[in-house]
N, C-alpha and C positions, 0 to 999 in steps of 0.2 A: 253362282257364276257359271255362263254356259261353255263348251266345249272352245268355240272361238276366242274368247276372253279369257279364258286359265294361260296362266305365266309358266311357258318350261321349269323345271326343276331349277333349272344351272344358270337359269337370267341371275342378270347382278344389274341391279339401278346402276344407269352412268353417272358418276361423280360429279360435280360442277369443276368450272375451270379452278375456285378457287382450292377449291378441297383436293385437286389432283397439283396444285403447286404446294400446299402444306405440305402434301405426303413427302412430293421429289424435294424439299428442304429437311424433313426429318430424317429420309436417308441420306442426304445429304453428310446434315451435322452429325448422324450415328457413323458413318464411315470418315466423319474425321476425327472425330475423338478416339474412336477405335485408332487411328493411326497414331495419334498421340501415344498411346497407351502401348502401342510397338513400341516406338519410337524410344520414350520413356525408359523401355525395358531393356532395351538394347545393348549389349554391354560393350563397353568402352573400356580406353584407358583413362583415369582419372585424375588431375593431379590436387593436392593442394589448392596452391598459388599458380596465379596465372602465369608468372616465366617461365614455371616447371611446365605448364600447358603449351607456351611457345616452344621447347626442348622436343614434348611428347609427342606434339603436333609435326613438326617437322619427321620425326624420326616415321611415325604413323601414316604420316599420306601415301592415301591410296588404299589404306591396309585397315585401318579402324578409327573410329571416333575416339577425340581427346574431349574428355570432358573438364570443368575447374569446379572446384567446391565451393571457394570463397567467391561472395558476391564482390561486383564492384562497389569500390566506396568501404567496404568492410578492411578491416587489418588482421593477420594472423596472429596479432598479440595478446585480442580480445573477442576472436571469434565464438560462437556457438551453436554446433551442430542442430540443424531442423531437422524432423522426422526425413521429409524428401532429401536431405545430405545421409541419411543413414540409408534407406531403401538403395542412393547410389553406389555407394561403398557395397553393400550386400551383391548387388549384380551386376561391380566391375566383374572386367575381365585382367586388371591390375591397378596398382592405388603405386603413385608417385609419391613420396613426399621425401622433407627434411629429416625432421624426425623428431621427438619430445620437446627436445629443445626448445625448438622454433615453433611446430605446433600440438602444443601440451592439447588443443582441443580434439587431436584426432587420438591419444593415446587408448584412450579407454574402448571406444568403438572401435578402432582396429583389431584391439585384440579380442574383443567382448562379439563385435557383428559382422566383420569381412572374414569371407572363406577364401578371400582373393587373393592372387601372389602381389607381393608388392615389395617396394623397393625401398628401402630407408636410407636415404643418400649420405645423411651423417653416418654411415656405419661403412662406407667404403672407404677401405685405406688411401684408396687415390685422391679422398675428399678431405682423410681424415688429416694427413698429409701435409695437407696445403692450408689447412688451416689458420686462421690470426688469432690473436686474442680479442674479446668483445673487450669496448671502449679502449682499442690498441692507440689512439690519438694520443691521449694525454692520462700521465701520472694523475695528475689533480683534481681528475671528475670523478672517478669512481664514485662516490659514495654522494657527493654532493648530488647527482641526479636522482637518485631515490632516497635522498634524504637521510640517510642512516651513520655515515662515516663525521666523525670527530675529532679527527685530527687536522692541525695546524697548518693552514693553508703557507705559514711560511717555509715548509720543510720539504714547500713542491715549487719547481718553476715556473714562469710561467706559460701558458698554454700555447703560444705560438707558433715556439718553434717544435714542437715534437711530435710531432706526425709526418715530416717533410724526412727524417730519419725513418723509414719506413722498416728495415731490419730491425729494429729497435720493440718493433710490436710485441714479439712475444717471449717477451724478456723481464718485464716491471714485475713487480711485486705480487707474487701469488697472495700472500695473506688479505692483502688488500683491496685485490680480486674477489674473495671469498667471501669478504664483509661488503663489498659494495652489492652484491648482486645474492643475498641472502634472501630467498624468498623468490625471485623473479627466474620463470622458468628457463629463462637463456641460457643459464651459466655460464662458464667460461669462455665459450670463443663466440666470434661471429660469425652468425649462423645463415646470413642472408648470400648463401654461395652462388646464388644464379646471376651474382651482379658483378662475378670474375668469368670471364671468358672461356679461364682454362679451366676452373670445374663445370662449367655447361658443355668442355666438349667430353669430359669423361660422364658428366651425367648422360649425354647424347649415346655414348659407346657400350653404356650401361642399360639405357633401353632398349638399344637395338640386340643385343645378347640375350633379356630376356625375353623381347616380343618374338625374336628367331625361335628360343625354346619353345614360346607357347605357339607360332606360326610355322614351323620349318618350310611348309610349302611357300611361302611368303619372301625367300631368300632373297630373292632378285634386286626384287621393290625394297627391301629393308636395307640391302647394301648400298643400293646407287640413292636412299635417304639419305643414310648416314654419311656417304659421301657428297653429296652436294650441300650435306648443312656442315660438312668440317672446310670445304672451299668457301663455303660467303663467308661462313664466321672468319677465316685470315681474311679475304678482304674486306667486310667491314671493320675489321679492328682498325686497319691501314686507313680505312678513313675516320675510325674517329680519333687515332693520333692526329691523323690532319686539322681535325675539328677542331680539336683539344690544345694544339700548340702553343696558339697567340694569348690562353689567360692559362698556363701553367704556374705562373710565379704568385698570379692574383688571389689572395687570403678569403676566404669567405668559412663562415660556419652552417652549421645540415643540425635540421629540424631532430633528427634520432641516429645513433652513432650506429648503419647501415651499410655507409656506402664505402670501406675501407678497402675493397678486395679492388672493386671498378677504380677509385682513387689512385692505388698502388701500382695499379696495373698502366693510368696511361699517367703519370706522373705528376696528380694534382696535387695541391697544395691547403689544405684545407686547416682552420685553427680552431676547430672544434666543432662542438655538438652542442645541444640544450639539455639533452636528456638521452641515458638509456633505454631508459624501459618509456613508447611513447606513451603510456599510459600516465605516468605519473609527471607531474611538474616539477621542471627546475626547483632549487633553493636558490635561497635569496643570493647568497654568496656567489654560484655560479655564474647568475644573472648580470649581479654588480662587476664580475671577472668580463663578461661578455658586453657588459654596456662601455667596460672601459677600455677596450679593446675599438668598438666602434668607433668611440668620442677621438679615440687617435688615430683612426685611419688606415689602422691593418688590416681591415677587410672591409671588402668592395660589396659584399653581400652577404644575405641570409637567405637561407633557402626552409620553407614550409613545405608541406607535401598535400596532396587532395585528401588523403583519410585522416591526417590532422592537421589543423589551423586555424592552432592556437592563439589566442590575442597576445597572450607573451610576446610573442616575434615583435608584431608592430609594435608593441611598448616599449622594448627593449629599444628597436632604432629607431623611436620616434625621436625628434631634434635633430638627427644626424643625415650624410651625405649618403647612406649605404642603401643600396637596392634589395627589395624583396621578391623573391623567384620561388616557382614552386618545384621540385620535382618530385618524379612519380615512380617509384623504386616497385611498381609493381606491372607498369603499362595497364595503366586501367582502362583506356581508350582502343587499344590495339586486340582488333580479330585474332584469335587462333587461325594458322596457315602456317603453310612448308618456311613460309618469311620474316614470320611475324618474329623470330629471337631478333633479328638481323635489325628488324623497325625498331623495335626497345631498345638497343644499345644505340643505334641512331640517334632516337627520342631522347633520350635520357643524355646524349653527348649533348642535344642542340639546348635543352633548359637548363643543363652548367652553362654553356657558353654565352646565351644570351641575357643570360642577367651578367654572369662576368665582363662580357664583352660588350656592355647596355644597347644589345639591341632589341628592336620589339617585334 
């Protein structure tokens, strides 16, 4: 090759058009997975369950990501941790939950894989406090819902009227308590506290205390949270007494014995449950207690929930007048946002009322 025809040192062959689009797609997709992989990392606050993610979230904006463990469609009763649920735990910046009780799935990793400060909401006095008994509705189910209890269905009332005595909750029979719930992690009280008002506003007072510890520079933002989510929450409660008014007398029964604190609190009326633990199925006996309650007309409904829905329900009031409703004790449709508690106790007022009040 002569003097004219040799190629500088530092020439580079120009690429074709398409090989110069491959490249600008390979950096492309490597700076978004790279972003992922921030992202991913990032630490947050975490909660559980998504209500305690509506609590987190409100107290949080502006200041840090709320993250939720459980997917939608999953239940805290039978969940189980994925490797990516343990990597989260590992690089919160704080872990919200209930606590054993409610979810036995986080016991072990908590203490075994987070370095993180967290908050166990059954272990605060202001939670502990307020607490009802689980299956506080009625004497007579106990045991029947997990199958284990043998005694004399004639030695109990019947299940109508005893939930509507609301003081009355935690007061029945300890032994009975013992033996119905022998094996099932809930124990003694109900544990589903983010569906009472007044402990989501001490959960609310209780993040903002710790997020202040671990933010102090953060003061500002963290107080004028907690104050704007302790103002909606009074006026939405004011409206879902309004919601709630016109079917307070109306009788219905709930898919898993949950909703007692939200019940008590705007004055519903409710004749039972299917089952405690939703894992397991009614007994016969229960069922027969509930078919014949329908066949007479003490209640206008039953309510299923989207993480169970069971054909029990429909066999139970199939022949009869009564409506079937779902509700969602978890808001499994509702974003995280500064709003989002305020939407769920909305939600949750409007699918009582509209199967009560049969509208669609």
């Amino acid at each position: 090759m002569n003097e004219k025809t040799r190629m500088p040192a530092s020439f580079t062959p120009k690429k074709s058009p398409n090989e110069q689009k491959l490249k600008a797609l390979f950096v492309a997709g490597a700076l978004f997975f790279a972003g992922i992989t921030v992202e991913s990392a990032q630490a947050a606050v975490v909660t559980s369950v998504r209500p305690l993610g509506f609590i987190a979230a409100a107290i949080a904006d502006g200041v840090t990501p709320t993250e939720v463990l459980l997917p939608d469609g999953e239940s805290p009763h039978d969940y189980a941790l994925s490797p990516s649920d343990v990597q989260r735990l590992q690089s919160a910046e704080l872990v919200i939950w209930v606590g054993p009780e409610m979810e036995a799935f986080l016991t072990k990793p908590l203490a075994s894989h987070s370095a993180a400060p967290q908050i166990s909401l059954a272990g605060l006095p202001a939670i502990q406090n307020a607490l009802i008994k689980e299956s506080g509705h009625h004497d007579d189910e106990h045991a029947e819902a997990e199958e284990h209890d043998h005694h004399d269905a004639a030695d109990h009332d019947d299940a109508d009227h005893q939930h509507e005595h609301g003081s009355a909750d935690a007061h029945h029979d300890h032994g009975a308590d013992e033996d119905a719930h022998e094996g099932y992690h809930h124990g003694e009280y109900n544990m589903h506290i983010w569906l009472s008002p007044e402990m989501a506003k001490q959960t609310a007072i209780t993040i903002h205390a710790k997020l202040l510890e671990l933010m102090p520079q953060k003061k500002d933002k963290l107080d004028a949270n907690l104050l704007n989510f302790t103002d909606q929450l009074a006026q939405t409660e004011e409206k879902v007494v309004n919601m709630l008014a016109p079917v307070k007398g109306k009788g219905y029964f709930v898919f898993h014995d949950a909703y007692g604190y939200f019940e008590k609190r705007f004055g519903l009326s409710p004749l039972g449950y299917f089952t405690i633990n939703p894992a397991i199925q009614p007994g016969a006996q229960r069922l027969h207690q509930i078919r014949t309650q329908l066949v007479e007309q003490k209640a206008v409904c039953v309510f299923a929930e989207p993480q169970f829905r069971p054909a029990v329900i429909n066999a139970v009031a199939k022949g009869t007048d009564v409506r079937i409703g779902v509700l969602d004790p978890l808001g499994s449709n509702i974003a995280l946002s500064k709003d989002s508690y305020a939407e769920f106790l909305l939600q949750l007022s409007d699918q009582y009322s509209r199967c009560l009040e049969k509208r669609s």
